[in-house]
N, C-alpha and C positions, 0 to 999 in steps of 0.2 A: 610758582612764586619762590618756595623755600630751594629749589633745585639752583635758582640766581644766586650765587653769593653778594650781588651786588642789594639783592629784598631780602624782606619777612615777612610773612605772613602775619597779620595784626589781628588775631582770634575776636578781640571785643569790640573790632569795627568790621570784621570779615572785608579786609579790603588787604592786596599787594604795598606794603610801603617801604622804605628808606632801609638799609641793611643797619642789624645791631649795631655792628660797627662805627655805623656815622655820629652816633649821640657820643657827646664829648665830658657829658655831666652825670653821675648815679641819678639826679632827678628827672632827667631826659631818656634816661637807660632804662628805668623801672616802669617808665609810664609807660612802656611797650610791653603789652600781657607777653611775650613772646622773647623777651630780654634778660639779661641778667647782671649785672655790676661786680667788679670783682675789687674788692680794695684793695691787694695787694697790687695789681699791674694798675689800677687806677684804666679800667676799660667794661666795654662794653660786650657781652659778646650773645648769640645765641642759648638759651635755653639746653640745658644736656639731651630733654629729648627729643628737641627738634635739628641734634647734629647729622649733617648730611651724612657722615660715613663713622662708622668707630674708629678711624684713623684720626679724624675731628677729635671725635671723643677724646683718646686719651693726649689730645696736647693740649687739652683745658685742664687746669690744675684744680679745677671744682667738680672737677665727672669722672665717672670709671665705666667702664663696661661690666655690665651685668649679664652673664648668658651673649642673648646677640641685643640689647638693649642698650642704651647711654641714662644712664645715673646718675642724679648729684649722691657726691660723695658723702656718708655720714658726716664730716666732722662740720659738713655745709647742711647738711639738711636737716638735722635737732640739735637744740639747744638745752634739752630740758632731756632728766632721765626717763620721765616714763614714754614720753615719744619716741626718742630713741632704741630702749630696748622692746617696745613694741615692734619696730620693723626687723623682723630673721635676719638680715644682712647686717645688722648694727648692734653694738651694745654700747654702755656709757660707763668711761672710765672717771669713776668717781676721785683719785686720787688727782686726776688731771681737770676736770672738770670741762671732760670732751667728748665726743659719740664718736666712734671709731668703728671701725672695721667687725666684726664678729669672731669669731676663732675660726666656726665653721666655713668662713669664706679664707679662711688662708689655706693658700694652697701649697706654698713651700713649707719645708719640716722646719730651716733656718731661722724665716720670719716666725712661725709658732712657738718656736725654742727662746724666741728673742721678746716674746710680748708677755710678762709676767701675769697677765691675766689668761692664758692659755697654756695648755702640755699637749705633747704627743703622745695619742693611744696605742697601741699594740698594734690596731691596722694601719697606725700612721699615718692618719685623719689629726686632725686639730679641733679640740676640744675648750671648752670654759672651764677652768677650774674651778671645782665646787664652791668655793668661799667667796668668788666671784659671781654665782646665779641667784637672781632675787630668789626670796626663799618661798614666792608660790612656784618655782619651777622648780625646787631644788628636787621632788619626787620624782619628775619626768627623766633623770638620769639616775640608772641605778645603782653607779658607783658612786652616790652623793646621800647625805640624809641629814636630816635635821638637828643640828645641836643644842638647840633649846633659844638660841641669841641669833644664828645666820645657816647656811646654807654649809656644809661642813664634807671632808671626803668621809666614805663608808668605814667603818671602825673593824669591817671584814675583811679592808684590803691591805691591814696594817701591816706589815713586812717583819714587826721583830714585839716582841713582849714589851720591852723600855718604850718603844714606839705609842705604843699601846696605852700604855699607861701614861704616857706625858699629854694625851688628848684628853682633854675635858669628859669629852661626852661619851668615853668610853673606857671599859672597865675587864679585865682580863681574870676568864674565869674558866676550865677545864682545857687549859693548853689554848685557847681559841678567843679574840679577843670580839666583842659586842659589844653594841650601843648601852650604856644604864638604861636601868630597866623604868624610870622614870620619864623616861625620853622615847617609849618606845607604843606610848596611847593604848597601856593594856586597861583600860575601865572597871574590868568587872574581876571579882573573885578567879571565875573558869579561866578566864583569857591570861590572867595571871599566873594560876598554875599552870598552863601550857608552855610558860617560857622558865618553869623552875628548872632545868637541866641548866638553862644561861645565869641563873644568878639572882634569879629574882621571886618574890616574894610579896604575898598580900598581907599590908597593915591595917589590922581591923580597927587599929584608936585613927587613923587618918583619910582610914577609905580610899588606899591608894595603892598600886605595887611599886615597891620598893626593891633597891638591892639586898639582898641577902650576905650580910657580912661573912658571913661563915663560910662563902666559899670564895671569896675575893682575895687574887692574888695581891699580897701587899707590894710595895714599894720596894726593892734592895737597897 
């Protein structure tokens, strides 16, 4: 049936009928489980994954090819952020108030360069930039950590002292710049002095570690 461009296959009545095409209405177009409406052309057309060829695929402006699959396009398929960045191929650009594409599915260095919510890594892969990762994934990439407010870059990979120091969440102490040591879930006394070489320091009036001022580089 779906091999006729003239049918479709109608899943919720299991019967050959009438090709997307024909319905001339979104109300008529929808009620085909096997349908989709598109308001921009005001038409009707096939479902992404029941296009006959990926060459279908990609001249529907609602689908992309995935691997060897036909997809609706994020910015068609969620509406809502946690939906969206639940699916690996999508994230949701909050400044737009849209589901887009992911980093990791860009394949040009151009388009990566060109989407403010992504950089180019050293292998020259595309990447989320860290202040763009909700902040339960920001640990799963190690060049990212937590600032105390969002999902923040690593205070390891800082490139200059001034650098260093203009970041919140981190604080420049034996030539080498690291996270405050408040930011860094040491709990106990021990765990605390294990990171005294970085800066830090157990407060016994607050029960907490703390930076240790005395070795923090100041400001110029």
């Amino acid at each position: 049936c779906n091999a006729d461009t003239a049918c479709t296959f109608d899943v919720a009545r299991q019967v050959c009928s009438t090709s997307c095409e024909s319905a001339s209405t979104e109300v008529s177009c929808t009620a085909k489980t096997t349908c989709k409406w598109s308001l921009a052309t005001s038409s009707c057309s096939r479902k992404c994954y029941l296009k006959l060829t990926l060459a279908d695929c990609t001249k529907d402006a609602q689908c992309t090819v995935s691997g060897t699959t036909c997809v609706v396009k994020c910015e068609y398929a969620y509406t809502s952020p946690s939906t969206c960045d639940a699916d690996a191929r999508c994230m949701y650009d909050a400044a737009l108030s849209v589901c887009q594409p992911s980093c990791a599915s860009i394949a040009s260095p151009a388009q990566c360069a060109a989407n403010k919510m992504c950089k180019t890594t050293a292998a020259n892969t595309c990447e989320t930039r860290c202040r763009f990762l909700p902040v339960s994934n920001c640990s799963s990439n190690t060049n990212c950590e937590f600032d105390g407010t969002q999902c923040a870059d690593s205070c390891s990979l800082t490139a200059s002292k001034s650098e260093c120091m203009s970041q919140a969440h981190c604080m420049y102490v034996n030539n080498s710049c690291t996270r405050q040591c408040e930011l860094k879930q040491l709990t106990t006394p021990s765990t605390c002095a294990q990171a005294s070489s970085s800066g830090c320091k157990w407060d016994d009036f607050t029960n907490q570690c703390v930076n240790d001022c005395s070795m923090l580089t100041l400001a110029e």
